[in-house]
C-alpha positions as CSV (number, residue, x, y, z in Angstrom):
1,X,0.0,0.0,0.0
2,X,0.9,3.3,-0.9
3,X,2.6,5.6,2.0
4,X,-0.1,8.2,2.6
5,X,2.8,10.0,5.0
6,X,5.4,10.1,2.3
7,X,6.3,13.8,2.9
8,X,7.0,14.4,-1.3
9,X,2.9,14.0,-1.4
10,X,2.2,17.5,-2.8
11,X,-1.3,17.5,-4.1
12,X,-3.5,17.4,-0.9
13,X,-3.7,19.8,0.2
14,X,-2.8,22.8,-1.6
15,X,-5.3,21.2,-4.5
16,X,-8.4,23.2,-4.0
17,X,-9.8,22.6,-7.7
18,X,-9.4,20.4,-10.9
19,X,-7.0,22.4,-12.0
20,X,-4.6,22.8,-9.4
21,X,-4.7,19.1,-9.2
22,X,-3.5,18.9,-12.7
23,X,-0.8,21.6,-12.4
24,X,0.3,19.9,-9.4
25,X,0.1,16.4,-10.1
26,X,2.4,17.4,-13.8
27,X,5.0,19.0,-11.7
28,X,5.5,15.7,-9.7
29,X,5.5,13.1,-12.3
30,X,7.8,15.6,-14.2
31,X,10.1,15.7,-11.3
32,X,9.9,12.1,-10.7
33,X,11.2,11.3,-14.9
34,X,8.0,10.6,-15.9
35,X,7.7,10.9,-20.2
36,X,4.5,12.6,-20.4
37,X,3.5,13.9,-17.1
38,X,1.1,16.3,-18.2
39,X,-1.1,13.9,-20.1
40,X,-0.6,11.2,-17.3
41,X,-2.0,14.3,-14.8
42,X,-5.2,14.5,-17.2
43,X,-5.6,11.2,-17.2
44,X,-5.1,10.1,-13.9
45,X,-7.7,13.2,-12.5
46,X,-10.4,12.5,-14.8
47,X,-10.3,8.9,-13.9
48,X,-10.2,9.5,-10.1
49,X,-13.4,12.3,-10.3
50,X,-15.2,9.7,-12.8
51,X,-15.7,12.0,-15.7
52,X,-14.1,12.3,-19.4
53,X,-10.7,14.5,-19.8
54,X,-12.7,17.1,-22.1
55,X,-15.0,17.5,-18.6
56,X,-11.7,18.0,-17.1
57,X,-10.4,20.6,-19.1
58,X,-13.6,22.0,-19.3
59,X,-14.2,22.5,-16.0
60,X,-11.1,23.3,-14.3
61,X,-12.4,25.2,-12.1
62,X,-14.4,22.2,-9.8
63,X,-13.5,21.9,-6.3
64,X,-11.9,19.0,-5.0
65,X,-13.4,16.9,-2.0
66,X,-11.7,15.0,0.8
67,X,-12.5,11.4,-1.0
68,X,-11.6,13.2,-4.3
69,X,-7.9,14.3,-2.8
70,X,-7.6,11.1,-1.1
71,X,-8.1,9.0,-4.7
72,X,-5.6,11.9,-6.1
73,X,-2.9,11.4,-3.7
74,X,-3.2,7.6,-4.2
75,X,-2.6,7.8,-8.0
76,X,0.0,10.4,-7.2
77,X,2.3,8.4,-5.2
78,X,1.6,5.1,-7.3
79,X,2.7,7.2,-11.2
80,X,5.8,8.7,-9.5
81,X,6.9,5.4,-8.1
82,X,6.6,4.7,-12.0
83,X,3.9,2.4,-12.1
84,X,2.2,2.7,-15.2
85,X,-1.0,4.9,-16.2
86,X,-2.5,1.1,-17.2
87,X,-2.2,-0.4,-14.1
88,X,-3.4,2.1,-11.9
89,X,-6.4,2.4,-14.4
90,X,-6.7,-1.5,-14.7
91,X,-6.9,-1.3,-18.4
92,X,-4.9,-1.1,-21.6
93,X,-6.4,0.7,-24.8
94,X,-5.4,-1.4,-27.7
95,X,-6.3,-1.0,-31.3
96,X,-10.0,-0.7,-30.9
97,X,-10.1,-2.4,-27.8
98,X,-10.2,-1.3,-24.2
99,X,-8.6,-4.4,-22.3
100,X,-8.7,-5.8,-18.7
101,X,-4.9,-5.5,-17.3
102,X,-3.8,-7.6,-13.9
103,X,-0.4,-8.4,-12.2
104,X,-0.1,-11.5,-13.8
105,X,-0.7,-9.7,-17.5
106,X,2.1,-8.3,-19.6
107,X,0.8,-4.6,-20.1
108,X,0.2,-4.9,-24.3
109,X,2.0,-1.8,-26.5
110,X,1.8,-0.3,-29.4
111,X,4.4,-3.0,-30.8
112,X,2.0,-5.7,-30.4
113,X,-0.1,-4.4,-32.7
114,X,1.6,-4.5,-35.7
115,X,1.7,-8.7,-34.8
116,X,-2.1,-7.8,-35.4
117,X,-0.9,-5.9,-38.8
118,X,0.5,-9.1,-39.6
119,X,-1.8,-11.7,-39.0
120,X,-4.5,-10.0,-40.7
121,X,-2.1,-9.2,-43.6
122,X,-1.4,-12.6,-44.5
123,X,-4.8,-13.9,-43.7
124,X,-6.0,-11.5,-46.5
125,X,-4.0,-13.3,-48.8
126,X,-5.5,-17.0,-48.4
127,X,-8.5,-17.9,-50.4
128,X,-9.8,-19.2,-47.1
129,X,-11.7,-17.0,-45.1
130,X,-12.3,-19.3,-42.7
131,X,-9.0,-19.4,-40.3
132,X,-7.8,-20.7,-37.1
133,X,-5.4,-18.6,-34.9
134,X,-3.5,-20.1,-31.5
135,X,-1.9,-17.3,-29.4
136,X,0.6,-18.9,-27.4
137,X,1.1,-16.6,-24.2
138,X,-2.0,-14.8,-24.9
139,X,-1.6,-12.8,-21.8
140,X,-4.6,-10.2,-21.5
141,X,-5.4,-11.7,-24.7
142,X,-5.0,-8.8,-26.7
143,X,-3.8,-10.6,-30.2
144,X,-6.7,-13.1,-30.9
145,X,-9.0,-10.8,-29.7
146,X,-8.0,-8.2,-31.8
147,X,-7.4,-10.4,-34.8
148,X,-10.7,-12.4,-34.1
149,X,-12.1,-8.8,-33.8
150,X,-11.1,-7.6,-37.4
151,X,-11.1,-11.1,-39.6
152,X,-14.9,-12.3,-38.3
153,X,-14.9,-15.5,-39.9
154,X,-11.7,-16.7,-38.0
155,X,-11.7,-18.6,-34.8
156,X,-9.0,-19.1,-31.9
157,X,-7.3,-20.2,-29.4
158,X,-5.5,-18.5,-26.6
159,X,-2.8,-20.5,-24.0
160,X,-1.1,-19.4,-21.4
161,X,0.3,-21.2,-18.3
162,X,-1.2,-18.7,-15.4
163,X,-5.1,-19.5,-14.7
164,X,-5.5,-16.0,-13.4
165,X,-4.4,-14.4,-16.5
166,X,-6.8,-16.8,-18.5
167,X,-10.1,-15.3,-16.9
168,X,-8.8,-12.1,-17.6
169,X,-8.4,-12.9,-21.3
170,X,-11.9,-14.6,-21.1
171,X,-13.3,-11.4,-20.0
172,X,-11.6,-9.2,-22.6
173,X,-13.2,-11.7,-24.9
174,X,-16.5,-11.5,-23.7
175,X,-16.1,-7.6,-23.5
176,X,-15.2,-7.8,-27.1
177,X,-18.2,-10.1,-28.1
178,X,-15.6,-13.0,-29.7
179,X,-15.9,-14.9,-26.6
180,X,-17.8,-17.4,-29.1
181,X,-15.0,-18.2,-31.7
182,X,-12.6,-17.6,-28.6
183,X,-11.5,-20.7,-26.2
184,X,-8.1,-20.4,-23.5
185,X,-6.5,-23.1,-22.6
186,X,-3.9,-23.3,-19.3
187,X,-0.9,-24.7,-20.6
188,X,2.4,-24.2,-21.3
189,X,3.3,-23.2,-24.8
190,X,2.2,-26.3,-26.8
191,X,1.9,-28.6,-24.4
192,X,-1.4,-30.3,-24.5
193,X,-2.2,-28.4,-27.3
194,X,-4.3,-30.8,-29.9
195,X,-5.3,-30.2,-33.4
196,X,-3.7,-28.3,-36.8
197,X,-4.1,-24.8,-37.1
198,X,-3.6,-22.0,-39.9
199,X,-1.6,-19.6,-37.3
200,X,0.7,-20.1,-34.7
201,X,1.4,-16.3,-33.5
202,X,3.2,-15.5,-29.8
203,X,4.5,-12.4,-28.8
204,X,6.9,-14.4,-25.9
205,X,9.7,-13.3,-23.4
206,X,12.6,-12.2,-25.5
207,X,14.2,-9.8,-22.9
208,X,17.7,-11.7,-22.4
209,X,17.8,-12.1,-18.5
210,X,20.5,-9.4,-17.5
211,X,19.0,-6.5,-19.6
212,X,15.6,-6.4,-17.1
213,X,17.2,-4.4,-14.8
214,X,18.2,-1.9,-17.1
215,X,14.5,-1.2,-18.4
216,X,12.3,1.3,-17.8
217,X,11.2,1.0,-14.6
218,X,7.6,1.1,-15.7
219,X,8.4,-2.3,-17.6
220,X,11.2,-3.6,-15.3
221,X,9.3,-3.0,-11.9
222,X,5.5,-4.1,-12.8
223,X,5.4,-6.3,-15.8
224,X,5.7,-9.9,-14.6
225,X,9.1,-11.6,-14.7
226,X,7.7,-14.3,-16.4
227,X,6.9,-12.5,-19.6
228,X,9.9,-10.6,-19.8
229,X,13.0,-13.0,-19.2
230,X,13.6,-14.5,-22.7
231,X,16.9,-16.7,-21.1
232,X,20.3,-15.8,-21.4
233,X,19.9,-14.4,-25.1
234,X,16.3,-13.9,-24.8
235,X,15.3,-16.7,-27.3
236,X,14.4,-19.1,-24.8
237,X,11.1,-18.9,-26.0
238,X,11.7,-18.9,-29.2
239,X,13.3,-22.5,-29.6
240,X,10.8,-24.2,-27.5
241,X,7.9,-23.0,-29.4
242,X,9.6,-23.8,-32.8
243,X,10.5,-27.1,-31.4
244,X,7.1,-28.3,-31.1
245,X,5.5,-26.4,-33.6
246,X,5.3,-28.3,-36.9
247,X,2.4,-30.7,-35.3
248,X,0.3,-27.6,-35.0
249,X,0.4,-26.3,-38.1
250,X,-1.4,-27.0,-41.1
251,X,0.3,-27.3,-44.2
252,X,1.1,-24.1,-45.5
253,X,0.7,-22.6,-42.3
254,X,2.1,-19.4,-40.7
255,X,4.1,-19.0,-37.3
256,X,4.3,-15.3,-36.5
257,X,6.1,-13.2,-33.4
258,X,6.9,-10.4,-31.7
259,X,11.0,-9.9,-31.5
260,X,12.6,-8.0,-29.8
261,X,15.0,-5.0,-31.4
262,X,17.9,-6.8,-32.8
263,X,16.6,-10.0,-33.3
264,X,14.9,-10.2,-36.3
265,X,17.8,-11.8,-37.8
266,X,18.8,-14.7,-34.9
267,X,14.5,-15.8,-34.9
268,X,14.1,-16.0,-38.7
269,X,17.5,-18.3,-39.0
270,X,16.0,-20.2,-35.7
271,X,12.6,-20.6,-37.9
272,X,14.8,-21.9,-40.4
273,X,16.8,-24.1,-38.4
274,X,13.3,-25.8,-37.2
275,X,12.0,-26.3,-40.5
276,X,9.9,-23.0,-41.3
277,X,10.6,-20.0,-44.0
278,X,13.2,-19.7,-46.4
279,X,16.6,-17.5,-47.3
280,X,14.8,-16.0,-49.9
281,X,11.5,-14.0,-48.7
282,X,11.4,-13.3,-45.0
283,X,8.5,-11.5,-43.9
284,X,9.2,-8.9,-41.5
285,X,7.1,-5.9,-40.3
286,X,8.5,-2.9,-38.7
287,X,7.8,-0.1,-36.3
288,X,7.5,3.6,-37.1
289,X,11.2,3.9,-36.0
290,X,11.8,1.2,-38.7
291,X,12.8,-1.5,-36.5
292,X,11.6,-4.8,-37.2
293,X,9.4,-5.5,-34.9
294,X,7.3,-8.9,-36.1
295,X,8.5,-11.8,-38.0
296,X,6.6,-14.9,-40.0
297,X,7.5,-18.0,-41.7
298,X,5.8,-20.5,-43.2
299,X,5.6,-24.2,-42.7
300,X,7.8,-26.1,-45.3
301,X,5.7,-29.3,-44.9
């Protein structure tokens, strides 16, 4: 729990109205390293009085209660001990989708999307609209359910070893109104995985072990260990998914990740080491920064 004596608590109470609470609440995060501390302010204060941020900066002149200040200084102290907007929030905007976040969920970013990009990309090119997806790792389950949200003929199946996670998943499914062509399964990677499908796609651990430390702290601090540490190079994951892959694939069939920047290169050979892809036309997709951020290769069987 959050120290409500730490003495570096500024907002309460020399907050008397919205508005001070924003000016405020900026000047800490700023102070504390935050990146965008006045849209984490606006953010944070609209959630805590329950209304939208255009309310907010409409009205900055409302006055602040005692429960109000109270919420206010609990979201202070949490965002300048760098725990993310998300988690305080509980949720994660992604693509189109507002998602259910917990402390047993990787936080989903931007990146992950373009592994959405990429299904959809090369599901467009089949003559068959009718696809299956497995998300290994689904997490939150942020990949199927925004590829089962845009391709609505496709169904899928999310695994992931934590039970906990899984229900949250299930609910961002049901939120999402996929929850039919959606099923999760507890298991790790393939393990007890049966039947063929069309996609294999993960977005796993690929932070080599030693480099954790040395993220933000955001990442480092509140994202869960266990879908950060990729192993020693951070292809752990990597090899024991593409170990066991082939018997889930169908013929033809895609396997698609998230890498990590820098290792575009080392997963595509790996793919081609386990039997998948060829020297000739990789398929990568990159991130406005132009690092390649997702890979795919295709079953040689």
């Amino acid at each position: 729990m959050p120290d409500m004596r730490d003495p570096a608590r500024i907002v309460p109470p020399a907050a008397k109205t919205a508005g001070d609470a924003v000016r405020l609440l900026a000047q800490t995060f700023r102070s504390a390293g935050v990146d965008t501390p006045e849209v984490d302010a606006r953010v944070l204060l609209a959630h805590a009085l329950g209304i939208s941020r255009a309310a907010l900066m409409a009205g900055p002149e409302r006055e602040l209660s005692r429960s109000d200040l109270a919420l206010i200084a609990d979201y202070e102290i949490r965002r300048r001990q760098r725990e993310p907007v998300s988690r305080i929030l509980g949720r994660r905007a992604f693509r189109t989708l507002s998602l259910e976040i917990g402390a047993t969920t990787l936080d989903p970013r931007p990146d992950t999307e373009i592994v959405v990009d990429a299904v959809v990309a090369l599901a467009k090119e089949t003559a068959n609209p009718n696809l299956t997806v497995l998300d290994l790792g689904t997490g939150s389950g942020a990949i199927i359910i925004a590829v089962l949200m845009e391709l609505p003929n496709v169904i899928g199946v999310g695994t992931d070893i934590d039970a906990t996670t899984l229900q949250i998943a299930l609910r961002n499914a049901e939120q999402a109104n996929v929850c039919q062509r959606a099923k999760f399964q507890q298991t790790d990677w393939l393990t007890g995985v049966t039947g063929t499908f069309d996609f294999v796609v993960s977005n796993p651990p690929y932070i080599p072990s030693a480099s954790i430390s040395g993220l933000e702290p955001e990442v480092s601090r509140f994202d869960p260990r266990l879908a950060l540490d990729g192993g020693a190079d951070g292809l752990d994951a990597y090899r024991a998914i593409l170990a066991d892959a082939k018997r889930s694939l169908n013929p033809g069939g895609w396997i698609v990740f998230e890498v990590g920047n820098g290792q575009s290169a080392e997963v595509l050979a790996l793919c081609r080491h386990y039997g998948f892809g060829d020297d000739e036309n990789p398929r990568v997709w990159t991130d406005l920064g132009g690092r390649a951020r997702c890979v795919a290769a295709r079953s040689r069987r």
